[in-house]
C-alpha positions as CSV (number, residue, x, y, z in Angstrom):
1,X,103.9,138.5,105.4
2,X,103.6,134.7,105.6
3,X,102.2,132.5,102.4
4,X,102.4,128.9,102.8
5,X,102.0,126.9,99.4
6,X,102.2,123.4,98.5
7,X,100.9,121.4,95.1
8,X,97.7,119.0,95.8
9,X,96.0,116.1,94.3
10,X,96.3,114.7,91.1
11,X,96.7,118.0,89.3
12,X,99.7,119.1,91.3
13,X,97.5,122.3,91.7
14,X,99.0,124.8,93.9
15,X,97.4,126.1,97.3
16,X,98.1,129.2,98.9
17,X,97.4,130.4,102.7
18,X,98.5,134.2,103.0
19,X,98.3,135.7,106.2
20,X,100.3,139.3,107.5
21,X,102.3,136.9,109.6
22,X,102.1,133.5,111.5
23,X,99.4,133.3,114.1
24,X,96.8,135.8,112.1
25,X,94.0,135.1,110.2
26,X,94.6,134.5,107.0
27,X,92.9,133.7,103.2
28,X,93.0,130.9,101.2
29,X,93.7,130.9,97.8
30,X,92.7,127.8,95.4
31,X,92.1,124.6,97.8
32,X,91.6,122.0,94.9
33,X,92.0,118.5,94.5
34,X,92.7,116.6,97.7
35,X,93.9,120.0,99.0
36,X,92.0,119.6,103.0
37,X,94.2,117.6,104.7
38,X,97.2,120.0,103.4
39,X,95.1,123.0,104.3
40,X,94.1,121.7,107.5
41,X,98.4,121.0,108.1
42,X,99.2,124.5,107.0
43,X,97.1,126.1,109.1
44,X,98.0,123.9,112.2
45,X,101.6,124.9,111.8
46,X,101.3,128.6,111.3
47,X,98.6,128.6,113.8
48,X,96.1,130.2,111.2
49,X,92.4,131.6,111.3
50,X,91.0,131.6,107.8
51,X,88.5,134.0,107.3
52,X,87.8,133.1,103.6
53,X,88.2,131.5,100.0
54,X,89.2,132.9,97.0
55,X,89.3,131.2,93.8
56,X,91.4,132.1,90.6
57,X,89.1,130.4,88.4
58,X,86.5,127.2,88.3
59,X,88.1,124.3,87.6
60,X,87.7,121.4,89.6
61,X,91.6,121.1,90.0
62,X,91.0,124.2,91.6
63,X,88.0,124.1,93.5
64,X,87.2,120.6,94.8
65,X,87.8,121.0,98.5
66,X,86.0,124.0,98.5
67,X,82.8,123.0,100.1
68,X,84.9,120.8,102.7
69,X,87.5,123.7,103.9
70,X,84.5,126.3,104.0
71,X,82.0,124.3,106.1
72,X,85.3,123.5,108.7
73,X,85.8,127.3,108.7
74,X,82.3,128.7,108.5
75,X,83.8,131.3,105.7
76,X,82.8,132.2,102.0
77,X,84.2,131.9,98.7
78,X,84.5,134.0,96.1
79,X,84.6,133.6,92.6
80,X,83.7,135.1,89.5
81,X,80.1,134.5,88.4
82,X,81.3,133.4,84.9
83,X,82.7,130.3,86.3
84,X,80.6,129.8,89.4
85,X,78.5,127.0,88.0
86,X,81.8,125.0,87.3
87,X,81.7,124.2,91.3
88,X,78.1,122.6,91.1
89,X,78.1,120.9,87.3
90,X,82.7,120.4,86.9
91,X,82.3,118.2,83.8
92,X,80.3,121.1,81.9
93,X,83.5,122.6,82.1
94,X,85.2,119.7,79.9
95,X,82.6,119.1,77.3
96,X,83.6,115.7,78.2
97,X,82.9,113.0,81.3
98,X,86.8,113.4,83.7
99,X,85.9,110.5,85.6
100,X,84.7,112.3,89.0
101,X,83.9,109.2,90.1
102,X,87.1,107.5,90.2
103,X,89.0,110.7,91.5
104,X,88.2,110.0,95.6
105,X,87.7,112.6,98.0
106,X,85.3,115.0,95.6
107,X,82.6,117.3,96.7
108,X,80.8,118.8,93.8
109,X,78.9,121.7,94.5
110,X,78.7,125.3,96.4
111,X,79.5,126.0,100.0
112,X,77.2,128.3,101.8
113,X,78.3,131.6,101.8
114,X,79.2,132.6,97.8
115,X,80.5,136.0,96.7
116,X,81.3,136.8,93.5
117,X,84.4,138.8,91.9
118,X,84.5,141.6,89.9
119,X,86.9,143.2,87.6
120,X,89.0,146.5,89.2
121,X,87.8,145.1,92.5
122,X,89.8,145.5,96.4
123,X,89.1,142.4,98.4
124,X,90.1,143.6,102.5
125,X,90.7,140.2,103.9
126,X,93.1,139.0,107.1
127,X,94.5,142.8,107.4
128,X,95.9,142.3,103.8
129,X,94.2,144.1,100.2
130,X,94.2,141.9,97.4
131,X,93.7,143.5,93.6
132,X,91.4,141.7,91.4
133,X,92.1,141.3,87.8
134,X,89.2,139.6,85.3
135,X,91.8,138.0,83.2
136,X,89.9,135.8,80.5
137,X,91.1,132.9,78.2
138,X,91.3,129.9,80.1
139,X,88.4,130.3,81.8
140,X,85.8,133.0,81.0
141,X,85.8,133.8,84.8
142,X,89.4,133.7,85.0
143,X,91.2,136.1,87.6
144,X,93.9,137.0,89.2
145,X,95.1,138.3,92.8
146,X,97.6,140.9,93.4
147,X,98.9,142.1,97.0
148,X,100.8,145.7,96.6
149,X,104.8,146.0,97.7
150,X,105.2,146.7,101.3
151,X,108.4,148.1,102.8
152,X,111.1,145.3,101.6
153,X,108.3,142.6,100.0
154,X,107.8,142.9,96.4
155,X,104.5,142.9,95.0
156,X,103.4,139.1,95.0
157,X,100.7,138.1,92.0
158,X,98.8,134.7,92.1
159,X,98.0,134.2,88.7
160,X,96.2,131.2,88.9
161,X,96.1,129.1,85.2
162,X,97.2,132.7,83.5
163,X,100.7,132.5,83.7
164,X,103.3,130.0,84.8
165,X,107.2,129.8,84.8
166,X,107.4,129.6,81.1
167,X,104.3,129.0,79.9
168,X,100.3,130.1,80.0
169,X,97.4,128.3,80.7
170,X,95.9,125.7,77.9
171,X,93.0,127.3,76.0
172,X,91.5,124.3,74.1
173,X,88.5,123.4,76.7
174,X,85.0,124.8,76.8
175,X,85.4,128.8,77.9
176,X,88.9,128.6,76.7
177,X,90.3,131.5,74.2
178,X,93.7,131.9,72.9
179,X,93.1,135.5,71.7
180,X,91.3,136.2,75.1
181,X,94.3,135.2,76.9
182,X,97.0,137.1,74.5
183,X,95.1,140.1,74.9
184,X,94.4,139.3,79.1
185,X,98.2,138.8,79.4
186,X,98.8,142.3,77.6
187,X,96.4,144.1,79.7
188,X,96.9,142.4,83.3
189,X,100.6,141.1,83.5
190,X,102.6,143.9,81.1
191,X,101.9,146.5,83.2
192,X,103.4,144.6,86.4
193,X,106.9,145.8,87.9
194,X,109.8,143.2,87.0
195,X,110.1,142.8,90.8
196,X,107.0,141.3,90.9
197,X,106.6,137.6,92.4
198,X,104.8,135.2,90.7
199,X,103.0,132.4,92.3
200,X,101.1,130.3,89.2
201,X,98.7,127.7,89.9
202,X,101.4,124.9,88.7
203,X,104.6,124.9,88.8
204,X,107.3,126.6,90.4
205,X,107.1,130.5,91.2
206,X,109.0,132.3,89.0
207,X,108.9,137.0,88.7
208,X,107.4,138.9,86.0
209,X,111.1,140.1,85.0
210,X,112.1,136.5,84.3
211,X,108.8,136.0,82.6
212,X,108.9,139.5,80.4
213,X,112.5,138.0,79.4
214,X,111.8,134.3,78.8
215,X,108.3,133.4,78.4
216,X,107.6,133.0,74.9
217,X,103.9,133.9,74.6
218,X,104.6,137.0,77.3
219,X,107.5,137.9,74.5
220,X,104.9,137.3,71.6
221,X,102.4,139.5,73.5
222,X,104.9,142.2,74.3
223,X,106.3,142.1,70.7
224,X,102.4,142.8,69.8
225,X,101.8,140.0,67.8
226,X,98.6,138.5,67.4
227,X,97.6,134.6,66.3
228,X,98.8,135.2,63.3
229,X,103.0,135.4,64.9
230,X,102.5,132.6,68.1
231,X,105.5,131.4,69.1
232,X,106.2,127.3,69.0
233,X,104.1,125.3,71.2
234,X,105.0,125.2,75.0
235,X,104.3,122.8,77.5
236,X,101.3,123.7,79.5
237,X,100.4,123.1,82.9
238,X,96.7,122.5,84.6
239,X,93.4,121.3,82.9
């Protein structure tokens, strides 16, 4: 299996093309922020066919080369219908004005072909079956992707803003809820295998066994406490 990362626009916001191996079709996980040029690159090298876009959740440091990398492609993107109207309206997910003007290189809005995500779901794209996970608390359409160990490759889980190498997404902006999260953590991420890989929207990639060990809110959650026994503060990656 070939995934090809790298951290775009202002964000740092990870990208992911994952493709059975170079030369294949492939999916695209997240193009956000000034991510085209780098998509456009990756794909050149590996000599990749995309055949569609998936998105972890709807923030614009997630989603704003969306349109652009879809209409090159002629593929769809899917996301979950709770956050779909982040792509059109991004500053509704802020409660506040993030300065879209001054960022460069934005298209707000929807490409053509939209499909939405549910919970429990099997996405069959590029010869590969990706798990989908609703995983609330950032984002009320938060999810996360999960392809199933193969032969010598571990199970590799894109998280999106859910979990990063020692730390969880923030929870203080519109659709954000620190319970939600807690109990989206417990339900989605516990159950994974240790040997699991972990590739985060931010950040560096990191395994649920490190994670399960050192991440103090994943400790906090296994440990079963609620609000009530949060750990210290964190730092915390993404928007």
């Amino acid at each position: 299996m070939l995934i090809a990362g790298f951290p775009a626009g202002a964000w740092g916001t990870n990208c992911y093309l994952v493709a059975p191996a170079a030369g294949e079709e492939c999916v695209i996980i997240d193009p956000g922020h000034l991510a085209a040029q780098g998509v456009e690159e990756a794909l050149a090298k590996h000599r990749l066919k995309p055949v569609a876009v998936v998105l972890t959740h709807g923030h614009i440091d997630h989603v704003a080369s969306v349109v652009p990398v879809c209409g090159a492609h002629d593929v769809p993107a899917w996301i979950h219908p709770a956050d779909r109207y982040m792509m059109s309206d991004p500053e509704k997910a802020f409660g506040r004005s993030i300065g879209l003007r001054l960022m460069g290189e934005l298209t707000v809005g929807e490409p053509d072909d939209v499909k939405e995500l549910t919970d429990g779901a099997r996405l069959d794209l590029a010869g590969l079956e990706f798990s989908v996970a609703h995983a609330p608390g950032h984002t009320k359409g938060s999810v996360t992707f999960r392809l199933p160990e193969r032969a010598d490759i571990p199970s590799v889980f894109f998280a999106g803003d859910l979990l990063f190498a020692g730390s969880i997404g923030r929870t203080d902006l519109p659709g954000g809820d620190h319970a939600e999260i807690l109990e989206s953590l417990a339900r989605v991420v516990l159950p994974l295998d240790d040997s699991t890989v972990v590739l985060s929207g931010h950040g560096p990639q990191t395994s649920i066994g490190r994670e399960r060990a050192t991440n103090p809110f994943l400790r906090q959650v296994a440990a079963g406490l609620g609000d009530d026994g949060a750990p210290a503060p964190a730092p915390r990656r993404g928007m």
